[in-house]
C-alpha positions in Angstrom: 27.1 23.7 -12.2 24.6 22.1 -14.3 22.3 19.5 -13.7 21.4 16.9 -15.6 17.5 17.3 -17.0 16.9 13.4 -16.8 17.2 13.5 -13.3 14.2 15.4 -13.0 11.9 12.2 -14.5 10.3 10.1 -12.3 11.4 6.2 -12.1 9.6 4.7 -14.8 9.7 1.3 -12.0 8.2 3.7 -9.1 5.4 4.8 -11.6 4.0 1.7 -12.5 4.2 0.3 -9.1 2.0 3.2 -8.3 -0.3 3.1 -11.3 -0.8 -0.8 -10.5 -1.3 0.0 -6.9 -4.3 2.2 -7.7 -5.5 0.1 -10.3 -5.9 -2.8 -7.3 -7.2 -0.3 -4.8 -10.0 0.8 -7.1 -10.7 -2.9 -7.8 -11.1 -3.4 -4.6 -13.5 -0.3 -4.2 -15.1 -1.8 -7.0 -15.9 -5.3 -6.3 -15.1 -5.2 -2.2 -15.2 -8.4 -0.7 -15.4 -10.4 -3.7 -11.9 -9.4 -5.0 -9.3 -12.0 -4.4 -7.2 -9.1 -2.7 -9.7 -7.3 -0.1 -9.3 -10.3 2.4 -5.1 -10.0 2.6 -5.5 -6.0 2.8 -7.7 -6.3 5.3 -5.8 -9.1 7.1 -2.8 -6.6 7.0 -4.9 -3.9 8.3 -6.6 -5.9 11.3 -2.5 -7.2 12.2 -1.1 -3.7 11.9 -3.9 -2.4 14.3 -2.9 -4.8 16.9 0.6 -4.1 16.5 -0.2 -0.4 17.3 -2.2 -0.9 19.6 0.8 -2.8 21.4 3.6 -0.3 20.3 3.4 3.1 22.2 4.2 5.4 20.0 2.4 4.3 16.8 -1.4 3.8 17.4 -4.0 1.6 15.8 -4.9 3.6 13.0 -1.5 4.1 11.7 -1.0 0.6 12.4 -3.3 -0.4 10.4 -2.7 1.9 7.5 0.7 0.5 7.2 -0.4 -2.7 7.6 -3.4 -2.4 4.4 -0.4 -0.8 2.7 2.5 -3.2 2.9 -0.1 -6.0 2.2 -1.3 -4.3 -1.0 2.0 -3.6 -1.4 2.6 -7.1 -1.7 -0.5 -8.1 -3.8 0.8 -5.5 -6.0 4.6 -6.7 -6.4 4.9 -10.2 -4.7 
């Protein structure tokens, strides 16, 4: 059975989310608190923190990765 070579490319959609996710992250390196989306990251990351710090399993710092990452995430791709 063969497959099918185009399967093998990445998602053209999955890329650029990716390439405009780093593209914000190093603006925020860049600039810190002065870029419009450092305050909702780190809003995200101070909620997810608590929210691990509540759930048992997950702790703080996970929680608050996740949380910096769904809101640049959504900074990203509203």
């Amino acid at each position: 059975m063969m497959t099918d070579p185009k399967d093998d490319k990445p998602d053209p959609i999955d890329r650029t989310i990716l390439v405009d996710a780093m593209e914000e992250a190093k603006g925020i390196g860049r600039e810190g608190m002065a870029h419009p989306s450092t305050k909702p990251v780190m809003t995200g990351a101070a909620i997810g923190a608590v929210a691990g710090l509540v759930l048992p399993i997950i702790g703080p710092i996970f929680g608050g990765v996740a949380g910096a990452g769904y809101m640049l995430y959504k900074r990203v791709r509203p």
